[in-house]
N, C-alpha and C positions, 0 to 999 in steps of 0.2 A: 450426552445421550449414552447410556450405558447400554442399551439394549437396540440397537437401530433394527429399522425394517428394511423388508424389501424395498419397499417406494423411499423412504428416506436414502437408498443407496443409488437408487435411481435419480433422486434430485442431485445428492453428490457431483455422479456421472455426468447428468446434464451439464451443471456449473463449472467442471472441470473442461467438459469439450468447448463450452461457449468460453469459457476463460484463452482456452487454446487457438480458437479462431479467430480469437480478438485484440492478440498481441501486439498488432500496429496501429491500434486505435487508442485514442486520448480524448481528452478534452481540454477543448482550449477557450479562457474568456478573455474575453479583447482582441485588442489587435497591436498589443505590443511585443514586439520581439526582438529579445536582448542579447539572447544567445544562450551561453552557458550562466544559471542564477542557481544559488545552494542556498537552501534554509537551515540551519542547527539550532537546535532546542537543548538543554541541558540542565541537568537539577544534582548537585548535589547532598546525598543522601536523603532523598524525596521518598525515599519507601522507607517511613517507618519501621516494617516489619525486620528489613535484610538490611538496611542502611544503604545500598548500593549506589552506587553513581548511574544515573540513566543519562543516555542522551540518544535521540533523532535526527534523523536529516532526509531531504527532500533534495533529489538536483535536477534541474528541466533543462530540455534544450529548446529553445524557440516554444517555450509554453508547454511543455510537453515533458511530464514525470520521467526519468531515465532511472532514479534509484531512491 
């Protein structure tokens, strides 16, 4: 969006205050809980463009995204 509006700055606003209120909230399916679980994904040189090395990762505690 190169030229945002008032109302588009207003949605921002709202997303960022509900994003703010909702910092201890997750989602969780099942009812299994392991503790501490990490997921990593990695690709090397998967961007054609930049050659770059990506990688991701997920860690949960008890179901629950931490980073």
């Amino acid at each position: 969006m190169s030229n945002p509006s008032k109302e588009d700055w207003k949605t921002v606003q709202w997303i960022f205050t509900y994003l703010h209120g909702s910092v201890d909230v997750c989602l969780q399916f099942g009812r299994n809980r392991d503790g501490v679980i990490g997921y990593v994904d990695s690709d090397i040189a998967g961007d054609l463009d930049k050659r770059r090395f990506l990688i991701a990762y997920v860690f949960t505690i008890d179901g629950c995204a931490i980073s």
